[in-house]
N, C-alpha and C positions, 0 to 999 in steps of 0.2 A: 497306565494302571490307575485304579482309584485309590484312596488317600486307605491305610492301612491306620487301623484303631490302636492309639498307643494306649499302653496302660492304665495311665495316667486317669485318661478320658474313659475308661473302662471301670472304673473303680470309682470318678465321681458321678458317671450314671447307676452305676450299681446303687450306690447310695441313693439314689433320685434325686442326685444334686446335678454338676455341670456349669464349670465355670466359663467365663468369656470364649475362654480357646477352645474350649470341646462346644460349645452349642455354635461356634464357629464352624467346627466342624461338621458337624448333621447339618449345618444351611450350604455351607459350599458342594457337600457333598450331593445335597438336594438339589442346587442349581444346576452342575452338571450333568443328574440324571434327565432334568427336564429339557435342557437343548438338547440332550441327546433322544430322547424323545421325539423332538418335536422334526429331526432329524429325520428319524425312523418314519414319523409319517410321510415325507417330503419324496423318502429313497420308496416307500413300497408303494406311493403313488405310482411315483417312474417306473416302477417294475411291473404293476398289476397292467392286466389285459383288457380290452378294451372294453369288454363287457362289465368289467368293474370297475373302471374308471377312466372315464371318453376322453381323446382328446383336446376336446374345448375342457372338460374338468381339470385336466392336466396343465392346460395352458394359463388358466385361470390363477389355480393355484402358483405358478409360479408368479404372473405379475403380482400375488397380494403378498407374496414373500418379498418380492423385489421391491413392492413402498414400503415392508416392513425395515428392509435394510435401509432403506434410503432416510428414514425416518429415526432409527438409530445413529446413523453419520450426521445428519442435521445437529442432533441432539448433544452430540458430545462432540463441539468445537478443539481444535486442537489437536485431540489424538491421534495416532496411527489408527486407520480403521480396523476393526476386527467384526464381523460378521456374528451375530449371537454362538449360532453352532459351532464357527470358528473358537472363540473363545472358550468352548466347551473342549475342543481339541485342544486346547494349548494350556486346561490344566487335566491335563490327561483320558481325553472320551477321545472319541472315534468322529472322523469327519465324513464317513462313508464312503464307498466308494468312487465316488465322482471328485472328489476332494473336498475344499471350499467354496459352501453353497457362495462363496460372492464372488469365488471366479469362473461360474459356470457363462457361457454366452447366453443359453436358452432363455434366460428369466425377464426378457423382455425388458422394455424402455420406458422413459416416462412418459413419452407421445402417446405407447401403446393405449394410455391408461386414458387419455385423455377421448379417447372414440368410447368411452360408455359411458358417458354423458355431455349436453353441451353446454361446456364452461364459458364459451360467453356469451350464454344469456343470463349469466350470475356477475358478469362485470369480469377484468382481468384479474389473476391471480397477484396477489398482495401480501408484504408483510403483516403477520400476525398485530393487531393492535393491543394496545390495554385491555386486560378480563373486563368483561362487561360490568356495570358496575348496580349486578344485581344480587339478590340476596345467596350467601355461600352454603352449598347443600352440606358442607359439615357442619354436623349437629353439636354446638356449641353448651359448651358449660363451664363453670367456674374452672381456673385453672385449678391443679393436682393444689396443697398448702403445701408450699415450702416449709414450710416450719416443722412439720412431720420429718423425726431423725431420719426414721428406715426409708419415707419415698426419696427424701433428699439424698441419703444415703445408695440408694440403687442407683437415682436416675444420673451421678456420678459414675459410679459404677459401671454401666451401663455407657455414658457417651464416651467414658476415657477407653474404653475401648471397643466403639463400636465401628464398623466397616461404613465406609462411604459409603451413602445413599445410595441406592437405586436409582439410576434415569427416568422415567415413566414410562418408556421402550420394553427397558428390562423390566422393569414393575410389571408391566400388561404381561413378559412373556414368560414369569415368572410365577404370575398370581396364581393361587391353590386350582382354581379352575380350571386353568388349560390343562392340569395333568388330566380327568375325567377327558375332556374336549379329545384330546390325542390318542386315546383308548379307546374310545368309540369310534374316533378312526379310522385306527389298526384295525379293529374288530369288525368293521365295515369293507375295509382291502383284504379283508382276509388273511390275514398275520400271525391274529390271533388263533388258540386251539377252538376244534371246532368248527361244526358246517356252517354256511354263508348263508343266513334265511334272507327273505323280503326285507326285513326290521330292519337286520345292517345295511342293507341296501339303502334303507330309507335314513338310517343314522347318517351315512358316508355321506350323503345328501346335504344332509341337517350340518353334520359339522363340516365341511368343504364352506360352505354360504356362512358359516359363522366364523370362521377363521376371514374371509371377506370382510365383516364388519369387525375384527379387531385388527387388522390391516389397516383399515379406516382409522378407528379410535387412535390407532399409535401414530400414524400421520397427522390427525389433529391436532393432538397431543405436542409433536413436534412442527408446528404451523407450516405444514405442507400444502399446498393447494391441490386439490387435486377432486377430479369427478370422476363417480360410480355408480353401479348398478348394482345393491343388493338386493337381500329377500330377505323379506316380513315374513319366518317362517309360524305359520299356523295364526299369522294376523300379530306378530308381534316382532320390531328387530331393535334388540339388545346390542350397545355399543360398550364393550367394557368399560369400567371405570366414568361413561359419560348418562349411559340412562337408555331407558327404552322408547322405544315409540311404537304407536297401537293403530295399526289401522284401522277400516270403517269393515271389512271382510274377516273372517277367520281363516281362511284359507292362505295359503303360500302366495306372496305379493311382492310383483317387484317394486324398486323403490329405488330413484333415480337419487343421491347424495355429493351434497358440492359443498366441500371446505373452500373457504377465502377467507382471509383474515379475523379469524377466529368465530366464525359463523359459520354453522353447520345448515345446510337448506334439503330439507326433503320432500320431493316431489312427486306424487303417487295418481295416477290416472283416475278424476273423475274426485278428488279430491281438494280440497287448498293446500298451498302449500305451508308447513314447519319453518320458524327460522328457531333455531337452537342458539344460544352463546354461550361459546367456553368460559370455564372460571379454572381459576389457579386450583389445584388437586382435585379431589372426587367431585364430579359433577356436571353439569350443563343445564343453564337456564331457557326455558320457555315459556312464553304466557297459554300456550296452545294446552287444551288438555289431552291432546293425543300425546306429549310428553311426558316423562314419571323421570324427573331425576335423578342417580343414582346419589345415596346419602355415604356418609362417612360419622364415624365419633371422635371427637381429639384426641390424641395423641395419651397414652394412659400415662405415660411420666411427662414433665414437662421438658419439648423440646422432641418429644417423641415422634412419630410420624402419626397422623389420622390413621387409623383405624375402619376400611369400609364395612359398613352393615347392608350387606348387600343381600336383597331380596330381591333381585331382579336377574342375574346370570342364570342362565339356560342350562348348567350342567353344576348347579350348586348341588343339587340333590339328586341318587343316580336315576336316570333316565330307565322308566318301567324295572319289572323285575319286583320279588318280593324282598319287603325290610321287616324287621323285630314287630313283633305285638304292641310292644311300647314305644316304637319310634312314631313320633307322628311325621308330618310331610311339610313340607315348605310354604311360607304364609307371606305374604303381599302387605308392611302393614298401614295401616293409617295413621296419620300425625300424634295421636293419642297414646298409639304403640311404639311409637317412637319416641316421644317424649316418655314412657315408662323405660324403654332401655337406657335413654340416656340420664335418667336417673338412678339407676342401677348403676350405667358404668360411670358416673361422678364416683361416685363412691368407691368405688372397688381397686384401687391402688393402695389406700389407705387400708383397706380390707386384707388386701393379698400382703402389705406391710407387715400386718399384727402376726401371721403367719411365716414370717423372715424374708430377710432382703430377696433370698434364692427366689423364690415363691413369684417377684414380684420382678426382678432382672427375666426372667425365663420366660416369663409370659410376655413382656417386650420384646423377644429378641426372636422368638418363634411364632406371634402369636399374628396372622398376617390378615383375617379377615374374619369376620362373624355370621353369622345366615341364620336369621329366624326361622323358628319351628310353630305349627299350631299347638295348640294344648295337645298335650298328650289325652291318650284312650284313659277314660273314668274320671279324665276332670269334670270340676260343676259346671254346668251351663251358665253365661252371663254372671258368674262368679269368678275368684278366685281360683287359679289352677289349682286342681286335689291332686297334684306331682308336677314333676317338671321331666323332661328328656333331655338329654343332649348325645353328639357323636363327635367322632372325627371319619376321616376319611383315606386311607392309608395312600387312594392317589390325590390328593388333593392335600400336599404337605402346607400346614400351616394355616388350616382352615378350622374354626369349631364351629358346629351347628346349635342351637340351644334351644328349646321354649323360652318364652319370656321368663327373664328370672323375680324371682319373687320380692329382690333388693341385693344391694352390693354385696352382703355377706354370703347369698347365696352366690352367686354372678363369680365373686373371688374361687368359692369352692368347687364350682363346674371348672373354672381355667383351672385351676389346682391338679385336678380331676385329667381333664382332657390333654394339656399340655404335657403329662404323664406317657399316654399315649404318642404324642407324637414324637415324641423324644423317642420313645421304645422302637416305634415302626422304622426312625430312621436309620438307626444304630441295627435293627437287625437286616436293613436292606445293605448294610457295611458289613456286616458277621454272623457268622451263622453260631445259632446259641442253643439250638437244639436239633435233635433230628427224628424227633416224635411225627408218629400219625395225627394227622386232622380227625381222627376217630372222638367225636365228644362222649367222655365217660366218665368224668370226673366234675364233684363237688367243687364246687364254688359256692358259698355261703351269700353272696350277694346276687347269684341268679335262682329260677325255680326248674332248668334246664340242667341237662351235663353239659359242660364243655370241656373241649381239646385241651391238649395240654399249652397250647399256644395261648389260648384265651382264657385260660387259667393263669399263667405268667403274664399275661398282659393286663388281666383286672387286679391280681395281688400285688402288682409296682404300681398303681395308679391308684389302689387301697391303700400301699404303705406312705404314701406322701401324703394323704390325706391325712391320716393317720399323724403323723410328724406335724403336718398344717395345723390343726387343731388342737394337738399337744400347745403347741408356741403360741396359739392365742390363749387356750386358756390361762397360762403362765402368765402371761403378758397384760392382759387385760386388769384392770380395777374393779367392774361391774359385776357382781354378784352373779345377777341371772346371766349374763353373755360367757362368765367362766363358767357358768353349769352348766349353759348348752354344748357350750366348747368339749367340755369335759366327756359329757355323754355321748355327743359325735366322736371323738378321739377313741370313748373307752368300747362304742361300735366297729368302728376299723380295727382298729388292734386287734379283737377277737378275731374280727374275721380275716385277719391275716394272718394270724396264729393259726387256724384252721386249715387253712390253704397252704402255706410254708412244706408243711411234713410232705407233700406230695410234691413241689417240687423240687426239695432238695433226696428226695428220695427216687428220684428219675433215672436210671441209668442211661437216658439219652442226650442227657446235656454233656455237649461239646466242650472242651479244657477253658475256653471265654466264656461257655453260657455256664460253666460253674463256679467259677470265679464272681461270674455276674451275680447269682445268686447269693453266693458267700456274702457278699454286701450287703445285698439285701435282709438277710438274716442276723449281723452285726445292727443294722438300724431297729430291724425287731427290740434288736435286744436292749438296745439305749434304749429307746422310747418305752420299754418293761423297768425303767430303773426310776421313770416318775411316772409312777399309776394314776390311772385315774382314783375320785374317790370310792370307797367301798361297795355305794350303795350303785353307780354309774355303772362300776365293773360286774358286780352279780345281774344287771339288766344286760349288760351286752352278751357274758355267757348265755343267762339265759334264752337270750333271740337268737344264739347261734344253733344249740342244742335244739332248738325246736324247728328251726331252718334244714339240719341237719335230719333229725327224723323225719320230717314231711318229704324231703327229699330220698331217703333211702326208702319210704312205703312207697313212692310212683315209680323208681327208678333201678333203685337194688336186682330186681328181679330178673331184670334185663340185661345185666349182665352177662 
């Protein structure tokens, strides 16, 4: 059985707090759901017919499972081996029915692997040597100031009790992205609700061949030698965590790949060949421009893990389909754009600091990748963004998406903002906290839409921390104008939680935890109403809400 919500951890989400042991819990709980995941794609392979999945697909996918295992045992010397999925079973998932994917026979051998391509024309396989010793795709900046009470103060906080590192094994099989990867899938074998068009067909495709090249990635990773055949799908193949490479076609390309001692070679007909070299964390050096490194930002506490800024994974942003008016789509960027984030995120420790320790522990301990956004719809051209976007992604645990942020204080308040969310999605995939319609009909003072009562509890806990955030800075701050931005941000939230509140605690469909849940939520109202903003901040917030409020009942009222 899954791990059951104590109280405890019930009461300091409520609050939009959450200490070590409960954001403990939303990530264990999150690891398990994803090998069991990834599980489920592996059993409904096996199961599906052969018109939806051949058995050369079938067989495929087992060998890239079996150097994914192999690559895991390398990696963690010593131990009794456990199997990813396996270990999902032994803190209470499901191994399927075939039992432990590592003692199935079928999954082929390491010889198998070595007929799709030929490895000695790349020299014999070797130990992994020294990372090359070229420049590190993590994007370096001054480290966090220790001198700083609250970042010094978290990032204690935070290592006394944080969980042993990820391998790079489980980091690959773990990262926000394989959840999206595993869903399109399913939804391609046909698992999911819903007829089977072309599209899945073509998805089932797409991700089969991409689970290939993270196969690959986590064998490098673990200095495997080994030779492959994948696909440059649509003229591009994405190695997690190491980078992409572009071919000279747009079209679906195969691409013959041989690790040897920490060199990656890819060889593509009718072209030269790639030599790639490993570096220690996110990344892989080439001088080749068909190369694009995958970047990272350092570690937001010191000591902390890099942080990848990944604009390169294939399922960071959902795959077709429509999104929000205001979200914009996924952006490639240039050194320029990079160096703007990584001066945003220098800052923004120090930022989420002013805000409290909570604010800036949370966002370490959940915060697992970042994914640029282009400017949002009605920015200026060749200007400044006139707004900013950002998301999260409910299968994609531990990911935010963002536009460029404007600087660290904004950068602090999107993680503020979004980390909210993630916390919420995880806790209700453990408990159920209501049992409302998805019927959108209800006010929300920060959209120009109705929403559900779901997406109403989800943006007034993600308002109320904001809300709390901005209270503590302005408190905290010495500067004049930064406590009066504070303040006016703070005395914005507020309202519009105030507004939102009466509808959820006046639900008769919240569940005995989802009213509890809210009781909390209602008590931090109430603290944070006990130091107002000043007079003139609070008449402008009602004001915006009241007229939010009307604009929205002439489009919408009627339709009732």
């Amino acid at each position: 059985m899954l791990p059951a919500v104590p109280e405890r951890a019930l009461t300091e989400l409520g609050r939009t707090e959450g200490g070590p042991e409960t954001l403990g819990l939303l990530v264990r709980d999150q690891h398990t759901r994803r090998l069991l995941l990834l599980r489920a794609v592996l059993d409904a392979a096996e199961a599906a017919g052969p018109a939806v999945c051949s058995a050369a697909a079938r067989a495929r996918l087992r060998d890239d499972w079996a150097l994914l295992e192999e690559a895991d045992r390398v990696e963690r010397p010593g131990r009794a081996h456990r199997c990813p999925v396996s270990s999902a079973r032994a803190e209470g998932g499901y191994a399927g029915p075939h039992g432990d994917l590592g003692t199935r026979g079928a999954l082929g051998t390491r010889g198998d692997r070595w007929t799709q391509g030929d490895l000695g024309a790349y020299g014999d396989p070797g130990p992994p040597p020294d990372p090359a010793p070229h420049a590190d795709p993590v994007v370096h900046a001054d480290p966090v100031v220790h001198a700083d009470p609250v970042v010094r103060g978290a990032a204690e906080a935070v290592s006394a009790l944080a969980a042993p590192p990820l391998s790079p094994v489980r980091a690959l099989l773990l990262h926000p992205f394989v959840g999206p990867w595993a869903r399109h899938c399913l939804s391609g074998l046909g698992t999911l609700p819903g007829p089977r068009t072309d599209r899945d067909a073509r998805e089932l495709a797409c991700g089969l061949a991409h689970f290939g090249a993270l196969a690959a990635a986590a064998a490098t990773r673990a200095g495997i030698a080994f030779a492959l055949r994948l696909t440059a799908l649509d003229g591009v193949l994405t190695l997690p965590s190491l980078g992409a490479l572009r071919t000279p076609t747009s079209g679906d390309t195969p691409v013959d790949v041989v690790h040897r001692r920490g060199r990656l070679t890819f060889r593509r007909a009718g072209a030269a060949d790639v030599v790639v070299h490993l570096q220690t964390g996110v990344g892989a050096w080439s001088d080749a421009a068909a190369w694009t490194p995958a970047h990272a930002l350092p570690g937001l506490l010191p000591g902390s893990v890099p942080v990848p800024l990944d604009d390169l994974d294939p399922y960071r942003t959902a795959r077709g389909g429509s999104r929000p008016h205001t979200l914009s789509g996924p952006v490639t960027l240039d050194d320029e754009e990079r160096k703007h984030w990584l001066h945003a995120w220098s800052g923004t420790a120090p930022e989420l600091g002013l805000g409290g320790t909570q604010r800036l522990a949370e966002a370490v301990s959940l915060l697992r990748c970042l994914v640029p956004l282009s400017a949002p719809p009605g920015s200026v051209p060749g200007g400044r963004p006139g707004g900013s976007c950002s998301v999260t992604r409910r299968e994609a645990f531990g990911a935010v998406l963002s536009s460029t942020p404007a600087g660290p204080t904004a950068l602090a308040a999107t993680l503020v903002h979004e980390v909210q969310h993630t916390k919420l999605a995880a806790l209700t995939d453990m408990l159920t906290l209501h049992h409302a319609s998805a019927n959108a009909r209800y006010f929300a003072p920060w959209r120009p839409d109705p929403r559900p009562y779901d997406g109403l509890l989800q943006g007034t806990y993600s308002h109320l921390a904001l809300a709390d955030f901005f209270q503590r800075r302005a408190l905290a701050t010495d500067r004049p104008a930064d406590r009066d931005a504070a303040w006016a941000q703070h005395a914005r939230y507020q309202e519009q939680v105030g507004a939102a509140l009466p509808t959820l605690v006046g639900s008769g469909d919240l569940t005995e935890p989802g009213r509890r849940f809210v009781n909390q939520m209602v008590r931090v109202y109430e603290r944070l109403a006990e130091r107002p903003a000043p007079r003139g901040q609070a008449a402008r917030a009602a004001a915006y809400v009241r007229a939010a409020r009307a604009l929205w009942t002439q489009r919408h009222a009627p339709a009732e």
